[in-house]
Every structure is written in structure tokens, then in C-alpha cells.
One Martini backbone bead per residue (centre of mass of N, CA, C, O) as a GRO file, in nm:
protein
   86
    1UNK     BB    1  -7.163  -9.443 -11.586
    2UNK     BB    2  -6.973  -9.363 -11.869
    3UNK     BB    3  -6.701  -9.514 -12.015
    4UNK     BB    4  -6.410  -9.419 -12.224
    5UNK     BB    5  -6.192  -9.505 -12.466
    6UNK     BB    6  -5.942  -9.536 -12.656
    7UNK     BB    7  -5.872  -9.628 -12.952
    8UNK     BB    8  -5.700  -9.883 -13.101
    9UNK     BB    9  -5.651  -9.672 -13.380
   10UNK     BB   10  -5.525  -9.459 -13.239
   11UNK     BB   11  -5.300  -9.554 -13.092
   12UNK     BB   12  -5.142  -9.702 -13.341
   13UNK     BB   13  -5.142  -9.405 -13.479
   14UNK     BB   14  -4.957  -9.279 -13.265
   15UNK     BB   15  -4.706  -9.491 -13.276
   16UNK     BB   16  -4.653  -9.502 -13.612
   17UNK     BB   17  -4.587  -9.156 -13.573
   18UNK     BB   18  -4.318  -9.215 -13.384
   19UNK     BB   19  -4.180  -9.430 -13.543
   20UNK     BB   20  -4.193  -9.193 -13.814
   21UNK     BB   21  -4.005  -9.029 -13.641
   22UNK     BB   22  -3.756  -9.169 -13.558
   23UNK     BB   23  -3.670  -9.245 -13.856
   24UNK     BB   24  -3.718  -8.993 -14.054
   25UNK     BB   25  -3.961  -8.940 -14.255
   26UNK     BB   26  -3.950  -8.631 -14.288
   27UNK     BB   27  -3.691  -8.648 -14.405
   28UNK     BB   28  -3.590  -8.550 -14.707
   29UNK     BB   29  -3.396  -8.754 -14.782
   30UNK     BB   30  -3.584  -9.004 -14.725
   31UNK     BB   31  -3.791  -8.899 -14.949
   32UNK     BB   32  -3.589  -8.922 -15.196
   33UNK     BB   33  -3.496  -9.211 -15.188
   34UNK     BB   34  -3.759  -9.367 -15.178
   35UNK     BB   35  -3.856  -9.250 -15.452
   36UNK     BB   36  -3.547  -9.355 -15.618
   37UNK     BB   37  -3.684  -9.653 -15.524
   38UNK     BB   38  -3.937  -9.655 -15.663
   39UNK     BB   39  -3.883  -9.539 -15.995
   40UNK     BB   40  -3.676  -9.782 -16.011
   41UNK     BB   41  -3.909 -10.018 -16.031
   42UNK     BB   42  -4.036  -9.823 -16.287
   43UNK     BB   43  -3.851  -9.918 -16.460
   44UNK     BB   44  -3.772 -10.197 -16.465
   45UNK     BB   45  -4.073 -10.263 -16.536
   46UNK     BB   46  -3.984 -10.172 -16.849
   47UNK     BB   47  -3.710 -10.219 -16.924
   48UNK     BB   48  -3.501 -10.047 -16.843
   49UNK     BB   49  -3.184  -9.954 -16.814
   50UNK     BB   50  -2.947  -9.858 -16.641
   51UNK     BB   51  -2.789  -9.589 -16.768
   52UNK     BB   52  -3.051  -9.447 -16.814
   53UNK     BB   53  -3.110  -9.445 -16.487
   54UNK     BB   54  -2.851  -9.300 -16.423
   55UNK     BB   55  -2.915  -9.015 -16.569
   56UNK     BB   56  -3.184  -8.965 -16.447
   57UNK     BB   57  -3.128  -9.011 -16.107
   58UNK     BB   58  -2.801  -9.037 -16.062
   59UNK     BB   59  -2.778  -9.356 -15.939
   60UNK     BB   60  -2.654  -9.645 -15.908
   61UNK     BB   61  -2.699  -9.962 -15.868
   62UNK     BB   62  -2.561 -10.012 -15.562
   63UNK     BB   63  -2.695  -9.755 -15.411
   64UNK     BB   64  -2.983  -9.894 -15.503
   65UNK     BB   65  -2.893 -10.168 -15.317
   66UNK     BB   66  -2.814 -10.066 -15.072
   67UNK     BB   67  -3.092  -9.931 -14.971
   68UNK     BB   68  -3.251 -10.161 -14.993
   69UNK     BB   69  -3.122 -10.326 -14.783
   70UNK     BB   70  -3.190 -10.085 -14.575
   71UNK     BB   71  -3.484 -10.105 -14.590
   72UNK     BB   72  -3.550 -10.375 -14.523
   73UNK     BB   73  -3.336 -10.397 -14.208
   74UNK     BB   74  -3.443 -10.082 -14.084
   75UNK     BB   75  -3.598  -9.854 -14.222
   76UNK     BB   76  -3.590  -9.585 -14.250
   77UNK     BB   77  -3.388  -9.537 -14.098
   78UNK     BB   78  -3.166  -9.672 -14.360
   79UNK     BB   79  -3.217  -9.359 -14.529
   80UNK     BB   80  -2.997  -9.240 -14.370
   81UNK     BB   81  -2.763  -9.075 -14.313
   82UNK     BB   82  -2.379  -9.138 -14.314
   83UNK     BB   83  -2.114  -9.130 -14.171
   84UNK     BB   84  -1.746  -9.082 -14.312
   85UNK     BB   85  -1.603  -9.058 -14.062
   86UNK     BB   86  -1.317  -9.218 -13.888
   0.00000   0.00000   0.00000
């Protein structure tokens, strides 16, 4: 008789979907985020000024590179929102 085993790429994909739903992946704001800032390095690549980009999207340059900060540092974790309440 022969055993089979699940393979290690269905574990993988099992865990990573695992991982990206602890993140917070499916929140919708997570993927606006995400969004505006992939939209901000294709503008950026065109050489279009912060102005104009801080128009088309809403928002500042700051917050833009906050966000970056923390998808560096935490992955999609840190594009979630966080309480400002004292």
C-alpha cells in the first residue's frame, strides 16, 4: 500500500493564506492603501510633481511614506488602521 502526503506547496500556500488573513489582507482598507501607494511609485516613476499626486489621491506625502515605513516593518499588518484615542 502506498501513502501519500500532502505536498509541501499546498502546506506553503495554506500557511502564506493563513499569514495574509492575520495581516488583514481582505480589508478593504488595507487594499486601498496598498493601492495608493503602488499608484504613488507609478507616478513618481513619471516624474510627476507631489502637488498633482497629492490631488489625484488624496493623500499627503508624509502619510505616504508613514505607510511605507510601516509596510516595510510589519507587512500588511502596518497598513492597518491604528486608534488615535489617548
Amino acid at each position: 500500500m502506498q501513502l501519500t502526503t500532502v505536498g509541501k506547496e499546498v502546506l506553503r500556500g495554506a500557511r502564506k493564506a493563513r499569514e495574509l488573513q492575520e495581516a488583514g489582507a481582505g480589508d478593504p482598507t488595507v487594499q486601498d492603501r496598498l493601492r495608493k501607494l503602488k499608484q504613488v511609485e507609478a507616478l513618481r516613476k513619471y516624474r510627476m510633481g507631489w502637488p498633482e499626486i497629492q490631488e489625484l489621491l488624496g493623500i499627503s506625502r508624509a502619510t505616504y511614506y508613514r505607510w511605507r515605513k510601516r509596510l516595510k516593518e510589519e507587512g500588511l499588518a502596518g497598513l492597518k488602521p491604528r486608534s488615535r484615542r489617548p
